[in-house]
MARZA-365857 format. One line per 3 residues: their letters; for each residue y, x, z of C-alpha. Coordinates in steps of 0.2 Angstrom, whole numbers, plus 5000, padded with zeros to 4 digits. Each point is the difference from the previous one (the first is absolute). Layout:
BEGIN
a) Y:X:Z | ...
! end
This chain:
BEGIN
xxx) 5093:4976:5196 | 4991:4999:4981 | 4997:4982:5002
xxx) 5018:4996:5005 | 5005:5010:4986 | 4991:4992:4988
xxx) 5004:4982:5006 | 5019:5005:5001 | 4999:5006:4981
xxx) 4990:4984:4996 | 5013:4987:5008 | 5015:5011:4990
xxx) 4991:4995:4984 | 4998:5017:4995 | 4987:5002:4985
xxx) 4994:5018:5007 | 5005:5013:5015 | 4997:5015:5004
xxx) 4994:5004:5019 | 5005:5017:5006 | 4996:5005:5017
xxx) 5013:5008:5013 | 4992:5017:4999 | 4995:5003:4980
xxx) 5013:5011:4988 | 5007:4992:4985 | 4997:5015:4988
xxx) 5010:5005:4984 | 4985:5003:4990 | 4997:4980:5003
xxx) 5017:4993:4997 | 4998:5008:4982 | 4984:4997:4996
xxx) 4995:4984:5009 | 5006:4986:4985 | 4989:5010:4988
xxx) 4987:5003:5010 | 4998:4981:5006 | 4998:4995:4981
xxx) 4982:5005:5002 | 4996:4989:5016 | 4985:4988:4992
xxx) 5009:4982:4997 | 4992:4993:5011 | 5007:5009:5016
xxx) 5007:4991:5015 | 5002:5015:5012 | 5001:5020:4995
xxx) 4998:5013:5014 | 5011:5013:4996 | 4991:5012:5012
xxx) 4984:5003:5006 | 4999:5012:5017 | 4980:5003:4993
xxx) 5001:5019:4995 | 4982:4998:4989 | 5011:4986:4992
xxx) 5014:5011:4994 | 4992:5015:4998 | 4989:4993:4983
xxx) 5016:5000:4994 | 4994:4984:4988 | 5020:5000:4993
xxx) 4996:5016:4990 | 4988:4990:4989 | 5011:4987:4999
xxx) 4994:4989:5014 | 5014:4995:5010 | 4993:4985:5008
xxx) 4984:4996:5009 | 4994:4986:5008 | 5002:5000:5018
xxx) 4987:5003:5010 | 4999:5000:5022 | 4999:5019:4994
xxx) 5018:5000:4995 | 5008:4998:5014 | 5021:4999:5005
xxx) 5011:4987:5003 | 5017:5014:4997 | 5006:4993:4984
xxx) 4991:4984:4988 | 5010:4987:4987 | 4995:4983:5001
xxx) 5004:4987:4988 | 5003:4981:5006 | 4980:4995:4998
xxx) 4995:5015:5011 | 5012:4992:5013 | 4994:4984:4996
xxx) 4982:5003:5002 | 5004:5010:5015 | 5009:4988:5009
xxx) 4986:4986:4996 | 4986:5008:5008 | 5010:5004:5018
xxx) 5009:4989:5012 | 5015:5007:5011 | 5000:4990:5017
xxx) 5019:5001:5002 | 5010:4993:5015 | 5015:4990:4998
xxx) 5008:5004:5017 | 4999:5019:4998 | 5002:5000:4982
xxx) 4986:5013:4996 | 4985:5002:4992 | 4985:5002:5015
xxx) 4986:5004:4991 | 4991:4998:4982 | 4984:4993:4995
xxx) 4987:5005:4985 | 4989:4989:4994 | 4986:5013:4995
xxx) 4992:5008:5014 | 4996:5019:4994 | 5018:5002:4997
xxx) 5004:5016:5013 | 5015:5009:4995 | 5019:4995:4993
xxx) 4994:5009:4982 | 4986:4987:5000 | 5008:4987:5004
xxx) 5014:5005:4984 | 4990:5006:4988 | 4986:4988:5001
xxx) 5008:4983:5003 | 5012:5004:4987 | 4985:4998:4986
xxx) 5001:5014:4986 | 5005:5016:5007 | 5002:5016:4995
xxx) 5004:5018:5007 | 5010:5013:4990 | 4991:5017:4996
xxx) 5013:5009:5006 | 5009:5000:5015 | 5017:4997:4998
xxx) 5009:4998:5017 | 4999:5014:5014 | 4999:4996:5019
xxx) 5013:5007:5012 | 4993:5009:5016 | 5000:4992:5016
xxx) 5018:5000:5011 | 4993:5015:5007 | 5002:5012:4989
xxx) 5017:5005:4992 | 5009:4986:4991 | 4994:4999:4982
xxx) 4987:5012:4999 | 4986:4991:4992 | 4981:4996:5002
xxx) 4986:5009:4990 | 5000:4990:4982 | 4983:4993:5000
xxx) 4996:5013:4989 | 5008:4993:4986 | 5000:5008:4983
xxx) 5012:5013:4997 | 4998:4992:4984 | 5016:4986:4997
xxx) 4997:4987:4985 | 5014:4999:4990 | 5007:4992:4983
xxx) 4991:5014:4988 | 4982:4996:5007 | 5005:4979:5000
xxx) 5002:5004:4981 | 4981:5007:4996 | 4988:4990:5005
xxx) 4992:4990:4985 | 4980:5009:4999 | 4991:5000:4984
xxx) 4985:4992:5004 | 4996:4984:4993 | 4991:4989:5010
xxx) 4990:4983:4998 | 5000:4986:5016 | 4986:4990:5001
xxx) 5001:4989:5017 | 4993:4984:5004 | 5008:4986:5009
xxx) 4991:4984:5010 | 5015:4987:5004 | 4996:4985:5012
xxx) 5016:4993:5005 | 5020:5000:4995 | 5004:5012:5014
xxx) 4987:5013:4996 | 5009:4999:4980 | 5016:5002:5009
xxx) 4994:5016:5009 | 4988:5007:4984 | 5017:4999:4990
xxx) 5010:5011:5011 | 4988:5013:5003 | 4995:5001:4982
xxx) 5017:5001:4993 | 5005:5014:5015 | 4984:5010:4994
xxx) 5004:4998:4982 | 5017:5006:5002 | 4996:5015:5012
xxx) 4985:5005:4987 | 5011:4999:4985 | 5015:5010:5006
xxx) 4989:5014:5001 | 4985:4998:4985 | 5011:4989:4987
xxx) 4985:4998:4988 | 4991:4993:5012 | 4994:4980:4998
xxx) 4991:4986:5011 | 4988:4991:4993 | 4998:4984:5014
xxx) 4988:4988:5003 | 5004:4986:5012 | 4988:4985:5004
xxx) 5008:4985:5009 | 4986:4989:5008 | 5009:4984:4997
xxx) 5011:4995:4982 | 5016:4992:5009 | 5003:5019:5006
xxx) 5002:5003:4982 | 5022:4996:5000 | 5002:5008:5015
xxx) 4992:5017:4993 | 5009:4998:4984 | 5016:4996:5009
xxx) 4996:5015:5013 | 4995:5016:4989 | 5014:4999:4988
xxx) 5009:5012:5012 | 4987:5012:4995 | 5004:5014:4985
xxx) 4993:4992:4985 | 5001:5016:4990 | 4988:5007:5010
xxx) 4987:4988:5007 | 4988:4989:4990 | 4993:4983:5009
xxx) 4985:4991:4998 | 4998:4984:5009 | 4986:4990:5003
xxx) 4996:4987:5013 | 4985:5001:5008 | 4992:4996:5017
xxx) 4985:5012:5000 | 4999:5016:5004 | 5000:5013:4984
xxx) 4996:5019:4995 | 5014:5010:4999 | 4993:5010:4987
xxx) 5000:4988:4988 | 5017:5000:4997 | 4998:5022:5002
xxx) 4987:4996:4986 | 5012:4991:4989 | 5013:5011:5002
xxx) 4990:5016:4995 | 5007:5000:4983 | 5020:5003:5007
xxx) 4993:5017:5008 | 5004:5011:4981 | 5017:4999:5003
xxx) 5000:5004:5020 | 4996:5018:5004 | 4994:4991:5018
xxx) 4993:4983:5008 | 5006:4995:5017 | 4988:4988:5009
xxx) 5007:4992:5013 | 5000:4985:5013 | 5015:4988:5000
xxx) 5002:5003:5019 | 5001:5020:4998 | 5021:5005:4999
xxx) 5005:5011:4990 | 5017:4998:5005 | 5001:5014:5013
xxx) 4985:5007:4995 | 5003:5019:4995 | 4997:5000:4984
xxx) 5005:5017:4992 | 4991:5007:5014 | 4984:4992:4999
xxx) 5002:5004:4978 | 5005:5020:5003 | 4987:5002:5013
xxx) 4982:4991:4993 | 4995:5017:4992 | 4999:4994:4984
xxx) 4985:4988:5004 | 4989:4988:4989 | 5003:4989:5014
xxx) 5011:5000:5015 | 5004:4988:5013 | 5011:5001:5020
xxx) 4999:4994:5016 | 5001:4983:5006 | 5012:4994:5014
xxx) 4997:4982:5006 | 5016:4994:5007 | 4991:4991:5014
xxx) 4997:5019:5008 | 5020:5004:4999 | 5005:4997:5017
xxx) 4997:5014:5014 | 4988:4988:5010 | 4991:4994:4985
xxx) 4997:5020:4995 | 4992:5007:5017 | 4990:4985:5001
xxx) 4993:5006:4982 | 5002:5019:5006 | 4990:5000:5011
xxx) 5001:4988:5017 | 4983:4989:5008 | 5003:4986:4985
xxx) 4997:5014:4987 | 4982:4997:4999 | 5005:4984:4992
xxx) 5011:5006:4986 | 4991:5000:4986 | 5003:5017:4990
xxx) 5004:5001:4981 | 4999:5016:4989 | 5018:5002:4996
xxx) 5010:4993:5014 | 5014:5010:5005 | 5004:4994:5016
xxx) 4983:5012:5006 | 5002:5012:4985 | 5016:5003:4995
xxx) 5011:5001:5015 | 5015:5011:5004 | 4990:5013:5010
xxx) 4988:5001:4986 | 5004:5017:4989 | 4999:4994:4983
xxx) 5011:4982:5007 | 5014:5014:4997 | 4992:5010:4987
xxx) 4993:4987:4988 | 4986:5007:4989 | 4988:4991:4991
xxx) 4983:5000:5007 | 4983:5000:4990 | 4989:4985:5005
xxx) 4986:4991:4994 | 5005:4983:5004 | 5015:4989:4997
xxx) 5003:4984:5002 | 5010:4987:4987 | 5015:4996:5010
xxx) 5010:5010:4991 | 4993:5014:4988 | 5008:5009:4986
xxx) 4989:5004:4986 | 5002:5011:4985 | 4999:4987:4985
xxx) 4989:5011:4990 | 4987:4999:5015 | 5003:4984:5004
xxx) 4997:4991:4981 | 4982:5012:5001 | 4996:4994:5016
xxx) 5004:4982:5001 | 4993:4996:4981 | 4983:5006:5009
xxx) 5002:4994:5015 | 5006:4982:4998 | 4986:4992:4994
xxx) 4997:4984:4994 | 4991:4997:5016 | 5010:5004:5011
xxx) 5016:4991:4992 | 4990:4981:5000 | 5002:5002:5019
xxx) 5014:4999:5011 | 5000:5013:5013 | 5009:5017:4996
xxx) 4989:5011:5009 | 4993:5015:4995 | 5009:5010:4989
xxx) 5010:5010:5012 | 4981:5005:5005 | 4997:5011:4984
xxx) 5017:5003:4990 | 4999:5019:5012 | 4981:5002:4993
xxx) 5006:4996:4987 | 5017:5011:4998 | 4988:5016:5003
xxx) 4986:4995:4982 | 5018:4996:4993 | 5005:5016:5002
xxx) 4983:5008:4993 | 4999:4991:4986 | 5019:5005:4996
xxx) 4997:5019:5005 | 5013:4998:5013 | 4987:5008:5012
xxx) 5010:5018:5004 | 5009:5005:5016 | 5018:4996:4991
xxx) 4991:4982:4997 | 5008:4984:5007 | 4992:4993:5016
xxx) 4987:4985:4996 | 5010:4992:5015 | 5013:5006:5013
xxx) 5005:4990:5018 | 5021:5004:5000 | 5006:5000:5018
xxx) 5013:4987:4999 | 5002:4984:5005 | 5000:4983:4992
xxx) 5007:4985:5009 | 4986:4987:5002 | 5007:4981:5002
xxx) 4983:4993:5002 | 5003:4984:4993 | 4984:4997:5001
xxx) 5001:4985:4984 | 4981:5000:4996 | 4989:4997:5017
xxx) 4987:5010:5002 | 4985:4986:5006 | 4982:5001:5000
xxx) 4998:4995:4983 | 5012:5012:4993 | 4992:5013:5009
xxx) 4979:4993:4993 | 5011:5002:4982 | 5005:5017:5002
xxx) 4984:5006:5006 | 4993:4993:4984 | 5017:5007:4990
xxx) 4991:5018:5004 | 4984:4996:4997 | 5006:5001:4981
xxx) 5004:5019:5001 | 4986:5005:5013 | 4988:4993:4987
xxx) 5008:5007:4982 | 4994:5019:4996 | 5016:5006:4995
xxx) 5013:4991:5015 | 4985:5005:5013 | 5001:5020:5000
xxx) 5017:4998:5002 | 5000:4987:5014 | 4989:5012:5012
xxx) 5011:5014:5006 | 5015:4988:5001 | 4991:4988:5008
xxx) 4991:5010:5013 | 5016:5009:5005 | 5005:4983:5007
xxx) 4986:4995:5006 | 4998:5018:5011 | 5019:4995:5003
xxx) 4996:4982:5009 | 4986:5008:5008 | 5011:5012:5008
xxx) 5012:4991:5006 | 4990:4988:5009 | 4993:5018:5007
xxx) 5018:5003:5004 | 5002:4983:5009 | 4986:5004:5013
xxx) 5006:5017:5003 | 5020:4995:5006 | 4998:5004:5018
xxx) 5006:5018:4998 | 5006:4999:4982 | 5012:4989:4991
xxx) 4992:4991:4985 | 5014:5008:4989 | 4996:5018:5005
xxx) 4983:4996:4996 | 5000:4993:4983 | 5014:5013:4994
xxx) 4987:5013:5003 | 4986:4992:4991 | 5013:4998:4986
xxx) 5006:5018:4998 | 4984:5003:5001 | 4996:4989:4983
xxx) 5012:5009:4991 | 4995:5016:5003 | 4981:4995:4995
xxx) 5007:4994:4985 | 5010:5012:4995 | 4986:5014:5004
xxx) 4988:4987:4991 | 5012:4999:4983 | 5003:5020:5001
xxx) 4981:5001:4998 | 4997:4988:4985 | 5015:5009:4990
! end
């Protein structure tokens, strides 16, 4: 019934529509607020679920901060209400085939051309590209036909709370916040798609932090790409992004450019680090920035799209082909799940390792930290590995040598429990030689006297980590991997936080 919706509102011509099902409540509260309230949809969008019937969802209550949309996750699920503009439909309508009979005039059945595609919300919000669920629940559900006419369902447990025109008006945050974010460009669709998803995350970052700016380095491998990127990223907000272009088909340190850029951070009260392929569109932002405890260095959960749909999550969660699912330190499809505690109640957790997808650093730490750390050494090569081994150590001698070390002190580094939307691109490839160069890359701190002490608690909390988990692997017949590896890390934090309570 979706898909012959969406294919009727396609072949009308109509640029969007919005898909209600028989059974939701069109509420008052959403004919007032709705207009406004869709101006904060990232730009990008091509479906918005107005509704999610997931009650660790709506109970965060992520509107309160200001985040009204998330990206949608297999989490989020509900089909009862969603508004879908004419490239959802079209991108829907591409990836299925209805077998239709002439003699009958009706549609038998629909085929999907991806194969872990389970359920209609799937199907939707999935095929449809860039979607994104709304933070609060805005349509109710009526109760089945056998209860009294027009008594309705439990909400969903959705806020109380109802966003209205005087919270739409206060959202700009004083923070002012420096971007550096590397970019590696092989071909004109990959500078199509880098263009809309860094002029979405611009846009969505500077609603809420206005003194905020993007310093951007893009690499193309070949010079004839060169129009098609000056063509392409005009469409980007010029006043708030910086470009440097260079064409190159090697393989480069990121941290070069971070290095060249180190003079821009007096004017930033904080440096964002992040990968091209990590969204910030949909990302909870004012969450993640009133909930990182005030900390040198603070980072959240990772979400890889490829684990969104329910078949793709219990083979990570937990079923025989788990022993092959390689584990990392902050994914959120094991670690940060609705039925986890703090998913609902985010916090920001103390750790002593954090890796450089997407870190936040305070800008006084990070010109002290990177001045030592990128040596000349280290920036003649061209693998970027290694500092996300010792920037934690080296948050805690920060800290020392500041007299920062009290109980009301900032945490060195803190692990908040939200997540990130991976998109995996996966532009550099990681081969053999990459990996020998990286090896090497480390070699550089292992063997300096300062970067050293502070590679070896960091370091070893990963190491322990891997170990562990290929523990957990061998020990799956009784107990899901998951389970197994959440222990071990609870466990972690409250070492560390008994550890830290001990040195102060």
């Amino acid at each position: 019934s979706h898909l012959k919706a969406i294919q009727q509102a396609f072949s009308n011509g109509l640029v969007t529509a919005l898909i209600v099902e028989e059974d939701a409540v069109l509420t008052r509260s959403f004919l007032e607020n709705w207009k406004n309230y869709l101006q904060f949809a990232p730009v990008d969008w091509t479906v918005l679920q107005w509704t999610t019937n997931n009650p660790a969802v709506n109970k965060k209550e992520s509107h309160r901060s200001n985040d009204y949309w998330l990206s949608w996750s297999g989490h989020h699920s509900s089909t009862i209400a969603y508004t879908i503009n004419r490239e959802g439909m079209r991108r829907i309508l591409r990836r299925t085939s209805n077998i239709f009979t002439k003699k009958e005039n009706r549609s038998i059945h629909w085929r999907f051309d991806e194969s872990n595609l389970l359920i209609a919300d799937e199907i939707i919000y999935m095929a449809a590209g860039n979607a994104y669920t709304s933070s609060y629940g805005w349509f109710l559900l009526r109760k089945p036909r056998n209860f009294s006419l027009g008594e309705l369902s439990a909400k969903f447990d959705q806020s109380e709370h109802v966003p209205g025109i005087e919270q739409f008006q206060n959202v700009e945050r004083p923070e002012s916040i420096a971007i550096i974010q590397n970019v590696r460009l092989r071909n004109t669709q990959e500078i199509q798609e880098e263009a809309r998803r860094l002029n979405a995350d611009v846009r969505a970052l500077t609603r809420f932090n206005p003194h905020s700016y993007w310093f951007v380095k893009i690499v193309l491998i070949r010079s004839d790409l060169l129009p098609m990127f000056h063509q392409t990223f005009l469409q980007c907000p010029n006043d708030n992004v910086q470009f440097e272009v260079e064409v190159s088909k090697n393989l480069f340190n990121k941290f070069i450019f971070v290095h060249k850029k180190l003079h821009v951070l007096t004017r930033f009260d904080n440096l964002l680090l992040k990968d091209n392929d990590i969204r910030l569109a949909g990302f909870e932002w004012n969450t993640f920035l009133n909930t990182k405890n005030d900390s040198l260095i603070s980072a959240p959960y990772r979400v890889d799209t490829e684990g969104l749909t329910c078949r793709q999550r219990e083979k990570i969660r937990g079923s025989k082909n788990s022993t092959n699912y390689t584990v990392e330190l902050q994914d959120g499809r094991l670690f940060n799940t609705p039925l986890d505690k703090d998913f609902q109640n985010v916090r920001g957790n103390p750790v002593m390792a954090l890796e450089m997808f997407m870190v936040l650093m305070k800008s006084d730490f990070a010109l002290w930290f990177f001045k030592r750390a990128l040596t000349r050494e280290f920036l003649s090569q061209n693998v970027s590995w290694g500092p996300d081994l010792i920037w934690c150590g080296a948050a805690h001698d920060f800290l020392k040598n500041t007299n920062k070390s009290s109980e009301k002190a900032p945490l060195p580094c803190s692990l908040v429990t939200v997540n990130v939307i991976h998109l995996n691109t996966k532009q550099i490839q990681k081969s053999k030689n990459f990996v020998l160069g990286g090896v090497k890359a480390l070699e550089i701190f292992k063997k300096d006297s300062l970067t050293k002490n502070w590679i070896k608690e960091n370091s070893s909390s990963r190491y322990y980590y891997h170990a562990l988990s290929d523990w957990c692997k061998r020990k799956t017949k009784k107990k899901r991997i998951a389970d197994c590896l959440k222990e071990f890390q609870l466990r972690k934090i409250e070492k560390y936080s008994l550890s830290r309570q001990r040195n102060l």
